[in-house]
N, C-alpha and C positions, 0 to 999 in steps of 0.2 A: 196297648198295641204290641207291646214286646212280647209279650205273654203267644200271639200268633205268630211273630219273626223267627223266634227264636226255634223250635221245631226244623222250622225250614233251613235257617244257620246252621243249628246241628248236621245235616243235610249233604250241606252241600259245603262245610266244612271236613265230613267223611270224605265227601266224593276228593274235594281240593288235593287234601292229604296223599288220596288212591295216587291222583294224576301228579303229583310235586314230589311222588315216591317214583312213578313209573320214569319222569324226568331226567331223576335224578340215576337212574339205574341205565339209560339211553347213552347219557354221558359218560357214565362210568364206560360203558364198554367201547362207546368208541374213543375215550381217552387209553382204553387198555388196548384197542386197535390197533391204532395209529402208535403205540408207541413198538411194536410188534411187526408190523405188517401191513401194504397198503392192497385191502384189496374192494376195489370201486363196488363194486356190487351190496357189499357188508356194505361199506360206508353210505354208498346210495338209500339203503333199504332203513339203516341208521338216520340217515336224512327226513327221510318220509314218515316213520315213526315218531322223530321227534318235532316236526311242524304240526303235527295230528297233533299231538299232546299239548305242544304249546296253545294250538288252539283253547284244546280243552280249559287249560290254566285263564286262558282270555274271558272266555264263558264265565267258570267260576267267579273271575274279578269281577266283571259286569255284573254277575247276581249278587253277589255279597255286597256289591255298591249299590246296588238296588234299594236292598235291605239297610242298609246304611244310612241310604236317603230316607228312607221310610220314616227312622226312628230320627232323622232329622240331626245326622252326626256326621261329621268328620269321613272321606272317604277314603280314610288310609290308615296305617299301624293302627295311630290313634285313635279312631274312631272305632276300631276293634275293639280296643281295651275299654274304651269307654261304654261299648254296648256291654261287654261282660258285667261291667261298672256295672249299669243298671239295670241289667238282666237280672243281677245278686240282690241290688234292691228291693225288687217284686219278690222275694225268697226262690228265684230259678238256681237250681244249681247248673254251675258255668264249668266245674272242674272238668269235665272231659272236653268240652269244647274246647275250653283255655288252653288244654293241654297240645291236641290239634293243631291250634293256631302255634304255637311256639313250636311246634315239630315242622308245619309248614315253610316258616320264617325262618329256620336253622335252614333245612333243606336247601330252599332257596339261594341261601347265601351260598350251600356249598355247591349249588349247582351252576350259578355265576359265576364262582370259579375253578369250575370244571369247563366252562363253557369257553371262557377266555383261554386257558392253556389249550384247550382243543383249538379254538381258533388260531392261536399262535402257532403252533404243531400244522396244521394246516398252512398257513402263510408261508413257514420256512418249508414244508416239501414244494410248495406250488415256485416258489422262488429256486431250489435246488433243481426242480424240474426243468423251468424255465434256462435256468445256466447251461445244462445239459441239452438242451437244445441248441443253443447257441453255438456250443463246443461243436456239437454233430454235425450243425450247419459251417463251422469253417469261421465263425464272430466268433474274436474277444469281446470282453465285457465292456470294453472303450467303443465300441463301432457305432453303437448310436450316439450321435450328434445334434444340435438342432440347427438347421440354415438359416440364413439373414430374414426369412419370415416367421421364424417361430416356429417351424415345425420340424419333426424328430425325421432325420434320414438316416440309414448305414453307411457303412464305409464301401467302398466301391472296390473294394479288392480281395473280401472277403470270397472262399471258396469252399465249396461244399467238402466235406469227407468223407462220408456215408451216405448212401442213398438208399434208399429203400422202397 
């Protein structure tokens, strides 16, 4: 049966590669963005390109577990390693696939943490933002309270500075 998966693995372990490259190159520049300049539209457009992609990554997973099941393995790292395994047994050569897979899997990793630092990048402007409101609005960062029911009130004396 391997002898038919395998073709297709090849396949769609290109494609993986394409889309875990393109990922990886999404993050890079809005980690080069955001460390530069915030400007919504870029990051917007940066958004939308990389949900497309992750899509695509989702697919890939899905088919390569597919194939996975097929040959009746493991639906993760290992079960990778282990089709190569026996890909190499029937005499298939697995080197360029193998190769693939372990560029996918580096990727990966470094795209998880480009994703995290972007996230955090993200968290501290949305929080800087958020303070800067507060200011404009005439709140210290003490004004929200919570009252004897539990819920979050301001101060009653706080006044606006800037209107707009």
């Amino acid at each position: 049966m391997i002898e038919k998966t395998f073709p297709i693995t090849e396949k769609l372990l290109a494609n993986g590669l394409k889309s875990t490259q393109k990922l990886f190159e999404l993050l890079s520049a809005e980690y080069e963005h955001l460390k530069q300049k915030i400007d919504p539209v870029v990051l917007t457009s940066l958004a939308t390109n990389k949900k497309d992609t992750v899509f695509q990554l989702e697919q890939f997973s899905k088919q390569l577990g597919q194939v996975l099941a097929t040959e009746k393995l493991l639906i993760n790292h290992d079960g990778v390693i282990s089709y190569f395994s026996k890909a190499t047994t029937v005499g298939i050569n697995v080197s360029k696939s193998s190769q693939c897979w372990q560029e996918i899997t580096t990727l990966l990793k470094k795209c998880q943490l480009l994703n995290e630092q972007n996230g955090a990048s993200i968290d501290l402007l949305s929080r800087h933002t958020q303070r800067s409101l507060q200011i404009l609005r005439g709140r210290s960062q003490l004004t929200t309270t919570y009252g004897p029911d539990g819920t979050t009130r301001s101060e009653l004396f706080s006044h606006t500075l800037i209107s707009v």
